[in-house]
C-alpha positions as CSV (number, residue, x, y, z in Angstrom):
1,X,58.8,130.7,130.6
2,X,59.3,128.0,127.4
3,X,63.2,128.8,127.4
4,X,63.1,128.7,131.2
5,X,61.8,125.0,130.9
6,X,64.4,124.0,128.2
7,X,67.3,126.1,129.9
8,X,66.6,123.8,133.2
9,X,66.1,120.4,131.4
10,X,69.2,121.0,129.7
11,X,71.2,121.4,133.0
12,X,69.5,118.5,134.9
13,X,70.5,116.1,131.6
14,X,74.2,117.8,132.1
15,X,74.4,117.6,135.7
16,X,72.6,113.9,135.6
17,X,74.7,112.8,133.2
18,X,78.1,110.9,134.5
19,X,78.7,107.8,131.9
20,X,77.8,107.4,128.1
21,X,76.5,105.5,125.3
22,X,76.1,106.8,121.7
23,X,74.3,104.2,120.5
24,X,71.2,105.6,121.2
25,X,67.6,104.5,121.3
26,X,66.1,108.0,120.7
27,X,69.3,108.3,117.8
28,X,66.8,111.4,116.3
29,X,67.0,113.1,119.6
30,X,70.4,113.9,118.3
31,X,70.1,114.7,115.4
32,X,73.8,116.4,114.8
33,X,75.6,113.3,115.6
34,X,73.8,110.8,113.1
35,X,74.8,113.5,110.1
36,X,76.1,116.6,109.6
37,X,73.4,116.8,106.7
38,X,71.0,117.0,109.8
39,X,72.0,120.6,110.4
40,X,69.2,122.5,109.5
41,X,67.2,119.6,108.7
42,X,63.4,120.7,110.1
43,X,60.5,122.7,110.0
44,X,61.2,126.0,111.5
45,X,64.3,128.4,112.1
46,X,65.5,127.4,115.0
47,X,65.9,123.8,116.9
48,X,67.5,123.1,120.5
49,X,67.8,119.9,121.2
50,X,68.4,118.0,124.7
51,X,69.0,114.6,125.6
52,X,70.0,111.7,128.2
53,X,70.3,108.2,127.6
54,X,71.5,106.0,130.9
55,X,72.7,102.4,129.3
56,X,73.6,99.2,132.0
57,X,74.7,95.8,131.7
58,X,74.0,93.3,134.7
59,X,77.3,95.0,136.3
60,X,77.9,98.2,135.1
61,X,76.2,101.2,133.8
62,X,76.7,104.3,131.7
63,X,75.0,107.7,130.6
64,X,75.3,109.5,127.1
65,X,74.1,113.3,127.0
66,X,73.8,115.8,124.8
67,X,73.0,119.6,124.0
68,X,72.6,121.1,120.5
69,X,71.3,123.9,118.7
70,X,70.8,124.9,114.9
71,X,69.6,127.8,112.8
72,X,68.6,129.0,109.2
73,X,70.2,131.6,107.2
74,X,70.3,133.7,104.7
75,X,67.4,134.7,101.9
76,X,66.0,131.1,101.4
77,X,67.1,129.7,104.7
78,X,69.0,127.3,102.4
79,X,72.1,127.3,104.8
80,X,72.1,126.1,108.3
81,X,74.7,126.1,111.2
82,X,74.6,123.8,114.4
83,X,76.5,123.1,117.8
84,X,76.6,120.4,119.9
85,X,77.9,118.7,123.3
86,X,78.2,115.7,124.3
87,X,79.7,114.4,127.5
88,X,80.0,110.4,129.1
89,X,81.5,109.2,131.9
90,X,80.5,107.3,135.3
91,X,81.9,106.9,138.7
92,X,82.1,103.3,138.3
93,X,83.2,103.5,134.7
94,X,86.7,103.9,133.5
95,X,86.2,106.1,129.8
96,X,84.7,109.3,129.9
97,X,84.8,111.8,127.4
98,X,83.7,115.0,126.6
99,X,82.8,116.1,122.8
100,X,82.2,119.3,121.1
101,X,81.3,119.5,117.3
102,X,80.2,122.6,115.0
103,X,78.3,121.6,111.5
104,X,76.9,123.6,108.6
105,X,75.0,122.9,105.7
106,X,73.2,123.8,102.8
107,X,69.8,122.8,100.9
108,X,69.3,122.7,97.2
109,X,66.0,121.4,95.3
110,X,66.0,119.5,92.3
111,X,63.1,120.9,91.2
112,X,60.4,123.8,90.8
113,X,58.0,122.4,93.2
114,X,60.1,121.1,96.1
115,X,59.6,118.3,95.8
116,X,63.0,116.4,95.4
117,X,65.6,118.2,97.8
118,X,69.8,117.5,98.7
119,X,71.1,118.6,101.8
120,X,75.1,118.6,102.3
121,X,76.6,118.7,105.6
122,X,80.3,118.9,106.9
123,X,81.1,118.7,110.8
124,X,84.1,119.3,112.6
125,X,84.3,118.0,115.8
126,X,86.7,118.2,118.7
127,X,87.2,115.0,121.2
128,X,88.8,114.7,124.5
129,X,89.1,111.1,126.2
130,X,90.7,110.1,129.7
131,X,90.7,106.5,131.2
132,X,91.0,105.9,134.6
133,X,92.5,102.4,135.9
134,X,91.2,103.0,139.1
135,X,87.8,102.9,138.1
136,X,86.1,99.4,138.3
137,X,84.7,98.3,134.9
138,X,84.8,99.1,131.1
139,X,83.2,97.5,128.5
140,X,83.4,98.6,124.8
141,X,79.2,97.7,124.4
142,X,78.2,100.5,127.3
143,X,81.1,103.0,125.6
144,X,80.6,105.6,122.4
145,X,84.0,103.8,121.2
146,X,85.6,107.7,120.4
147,X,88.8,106.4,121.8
148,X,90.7,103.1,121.5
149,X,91.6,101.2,125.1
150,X,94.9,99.4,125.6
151,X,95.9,97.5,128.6
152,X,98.2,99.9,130.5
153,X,100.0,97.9,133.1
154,X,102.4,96.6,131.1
155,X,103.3,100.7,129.9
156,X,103.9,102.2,134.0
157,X,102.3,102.9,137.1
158,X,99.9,105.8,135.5
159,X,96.5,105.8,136.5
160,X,95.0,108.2,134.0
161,X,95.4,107.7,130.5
162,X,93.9,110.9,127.7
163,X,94.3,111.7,124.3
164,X,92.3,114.5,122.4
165,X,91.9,114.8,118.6
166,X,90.3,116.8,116.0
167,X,87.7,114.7,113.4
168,X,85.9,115.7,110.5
169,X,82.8,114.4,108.6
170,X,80.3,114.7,106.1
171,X,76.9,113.8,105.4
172,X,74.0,114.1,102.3
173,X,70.3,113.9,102.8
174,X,68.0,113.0,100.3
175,X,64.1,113.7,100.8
176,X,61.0,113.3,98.5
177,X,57.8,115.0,99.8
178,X,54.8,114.7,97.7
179,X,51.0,115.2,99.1
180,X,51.0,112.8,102.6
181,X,54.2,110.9,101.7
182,X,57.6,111.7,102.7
183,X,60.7,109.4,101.8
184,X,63.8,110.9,103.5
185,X,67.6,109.2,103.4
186,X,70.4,110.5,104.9
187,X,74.5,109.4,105.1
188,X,76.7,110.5,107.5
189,X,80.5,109.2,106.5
190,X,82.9,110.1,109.6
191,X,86.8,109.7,110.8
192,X,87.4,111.5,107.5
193,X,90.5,112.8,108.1
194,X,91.8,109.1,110.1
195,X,92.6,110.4,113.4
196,X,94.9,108.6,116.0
197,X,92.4,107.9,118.7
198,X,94.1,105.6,120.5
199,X,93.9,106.5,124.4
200,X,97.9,105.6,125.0
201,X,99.6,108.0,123.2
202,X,102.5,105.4,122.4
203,X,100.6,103.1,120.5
204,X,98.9,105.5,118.0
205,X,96.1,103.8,116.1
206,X,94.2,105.6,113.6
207,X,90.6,105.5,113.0
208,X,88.8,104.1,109.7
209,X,86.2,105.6,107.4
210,X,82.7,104.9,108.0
211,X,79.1,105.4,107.4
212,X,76.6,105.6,109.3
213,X,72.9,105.1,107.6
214,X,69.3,106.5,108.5
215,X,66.0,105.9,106.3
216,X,63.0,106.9,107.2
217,X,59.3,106.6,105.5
218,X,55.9,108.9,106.6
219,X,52.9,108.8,105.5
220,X,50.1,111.1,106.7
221,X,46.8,109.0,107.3
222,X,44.2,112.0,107.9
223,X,44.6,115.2,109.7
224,X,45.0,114.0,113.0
225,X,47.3,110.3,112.2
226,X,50.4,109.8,110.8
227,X,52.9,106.5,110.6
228,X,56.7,106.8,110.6
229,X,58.9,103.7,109.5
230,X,62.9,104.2,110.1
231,X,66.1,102.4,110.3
232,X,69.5,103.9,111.6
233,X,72.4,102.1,111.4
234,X,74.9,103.0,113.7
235,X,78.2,102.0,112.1
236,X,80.5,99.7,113.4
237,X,80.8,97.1,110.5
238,X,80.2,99.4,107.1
239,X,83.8,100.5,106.4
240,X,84.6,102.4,103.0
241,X,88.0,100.0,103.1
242,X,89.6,97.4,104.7
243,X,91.7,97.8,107.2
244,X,95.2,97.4,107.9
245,X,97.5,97.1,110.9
246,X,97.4,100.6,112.3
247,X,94.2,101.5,111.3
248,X,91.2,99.2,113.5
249,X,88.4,99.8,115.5
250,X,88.3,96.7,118.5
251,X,85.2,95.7,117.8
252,X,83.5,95.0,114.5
253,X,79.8,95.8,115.9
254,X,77.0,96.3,113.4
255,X,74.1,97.9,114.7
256,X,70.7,98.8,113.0
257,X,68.0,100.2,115.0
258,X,64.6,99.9,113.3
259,X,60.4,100.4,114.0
260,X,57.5,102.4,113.7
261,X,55.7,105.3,115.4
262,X,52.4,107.4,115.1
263,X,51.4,110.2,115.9
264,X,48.3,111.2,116.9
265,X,47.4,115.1,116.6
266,X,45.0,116.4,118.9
267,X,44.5,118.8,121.9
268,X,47.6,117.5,123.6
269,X,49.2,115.5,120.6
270,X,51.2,112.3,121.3
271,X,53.2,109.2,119.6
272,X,53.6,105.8,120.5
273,X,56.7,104.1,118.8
274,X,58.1,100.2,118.6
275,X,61.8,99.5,117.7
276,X,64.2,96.8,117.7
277,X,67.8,97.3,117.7
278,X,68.9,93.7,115.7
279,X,66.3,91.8,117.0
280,X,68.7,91.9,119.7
281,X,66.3,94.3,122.2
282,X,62.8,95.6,121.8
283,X,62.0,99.4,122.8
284,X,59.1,101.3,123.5
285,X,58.8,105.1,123.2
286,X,56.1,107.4,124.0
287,X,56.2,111.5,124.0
288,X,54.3,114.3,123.4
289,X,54.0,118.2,122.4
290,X,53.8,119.7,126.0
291,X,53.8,123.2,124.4
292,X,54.2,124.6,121.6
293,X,57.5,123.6,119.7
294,X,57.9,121.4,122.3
295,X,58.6,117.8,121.8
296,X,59.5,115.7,124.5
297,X,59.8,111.7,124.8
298,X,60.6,109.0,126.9
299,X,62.1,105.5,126.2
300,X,63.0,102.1,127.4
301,X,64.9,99.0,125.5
302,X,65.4,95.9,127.0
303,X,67.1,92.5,125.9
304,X,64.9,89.6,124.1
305,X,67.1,87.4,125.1
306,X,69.3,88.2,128.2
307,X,71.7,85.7,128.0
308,X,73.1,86.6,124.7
309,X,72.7,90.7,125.0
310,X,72.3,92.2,128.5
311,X,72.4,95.6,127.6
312,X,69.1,97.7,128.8
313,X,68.6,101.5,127.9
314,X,66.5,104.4,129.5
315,X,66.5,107.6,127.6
316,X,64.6,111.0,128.1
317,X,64.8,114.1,125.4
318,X,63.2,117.2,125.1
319,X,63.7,118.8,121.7
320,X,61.9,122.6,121.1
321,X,61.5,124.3,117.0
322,X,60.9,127.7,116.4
323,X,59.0,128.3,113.5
């Protein structure tokens, strides 16, 4: 019955889902895309994780979703593999795209009592992008930014523009757990291997290295409370080198999410979470453990100051752990 409950939520977020955003206010809902280090990266043997994020401006809107899995093996469980999909796209909204990635990893601890431990990730992912001019709007804020946008009129009369491109990334996680403290760390660096992602094929532009950050601290009050501080940067700004003329992403956006939850363990355990994405929005999160190895959570962001960022978020996720 628990696998008929995921199975369907999966398939509403799939079928619901019809325009995109990877900037995402519940970024550990996916965990996959913020590092390939990720894989593997939980309590358990197995994780399934399923989200929906639905991101508008005063004119336009657009939904992100995503479906992936990950499992432990061999005689430690120190090696992990993963799979995920992502798909955006909206009737009113010109980009769409449809994303498929596979990631594996492997833990090592620096020392006797686990204490100290590395996780190394690599992904390879696999990324197919179409614009539509006969779509109304596009704007890079409300788009995952996996493909580059010229102005086609002055290239024909074509109405749909795609492209489709391999990409490759790595990622390291660092974690310290000691009695009711846990530090954790983690870098994802992506566009490794600089593909062309532009979405005419005749004016190629190639993606740069980047890095994307997440930091998170938790400390365990008592047996029932705990208190989780994190920061994610999603990268737009923190590029390995500068760029030159064939190698530029539009916009030089630089994004850090960051806040505080607790949990609160008890017959039907539940968390309560406050973020701010640079002071730009406020969010408020709330889920719960509706069975066991069950997680899900709901969230909202809105704009502190409307005038200067517009851009509002609603995003469910279910995420279940087999121990």
């Amino acid at each position: 019955m628990k696998y008929l409950i995921f199975a369907c939520f999966s398939l509403f977020i799939l079928l619901g889902a019809n325009a995109q955003d990877a900037r995402l206010t519940q970024f550990e809902s996916a965990p996959l895309l913020l590092s390939p280090a990720n894989t593997g990266n939980f309590k358990g043997d197995f994780r399934a994780t399923s989200s929906l994020s639905k991101v508008s401006n005063d004119t336009l809107h657009n939904n992100f979703s995503n479906i992936g899995f990950d499992y432990k093996f061999g005689k430690k469980k120190a090696n992990a593999f993963g799979f995920s999909y992502s798909h955006s796209g909206a009737n009113g909204f010109s980009m769409s795209g449809d994303y498929y990635g596979v990631s594996g990893s492997h833990l090592l601890y620096l020392d006797s009592n686990k204490v100290h431990a590395l996780r190394f990730g690599f992904q390879a992912s696999y990324m197919v992008g179409k614009y539509d001019v006969t779509k109304p709007g596009f704007t890079p804020l409300l788009d995952p930014k996996s493909f580059y946008y010229y102005n086609p009129k002055a290239l024909g009369d074509l109405d749909l523009f795609s492209n489709k491109y391999m990409n490759f990334a790595l990622g390291l996680d660092y974690s310290l757990t000691k009695n009711n403290v846990k530090f954790e760390t983690s870098i994802g660096a992506y566009n490794i291997s600089n593909p062309k992602y532009s979405i005419i094929k005749m004016k190629p532009r190639e993606k740069r290295v980047r890095l994307a950050v997440n930091n998170s601290f938790t400390y365990k009050i008592d047996n029932l409370n705990s208190v989780k501080i994190s920061q994610f940067t999603w990268q737009e700004g923190l590029y390995l080198r500068k760029s030159n003329n064939n190698k530029s992403d539009s916009l030089n956006l630089s994004e850090t999410t960051y806040g505080m939850e607790w949990t609160r363990g008890a017959k039907l355990p539940y968390s309560i979470g406050l973020y701010s994405r640079s002071l730009k929005t406020a969010s408020v999160m709330v889920g719960t453990n509706i069975f066991k190895g069950f997680f899900a959570k709901m969230s909202y962001e809105f704009p502190l100051y409307k005038s200067y960022y517009s851009i509002r978020q609603f995003g469910l996720s279910l995420v279940y752990i087999k121990d």
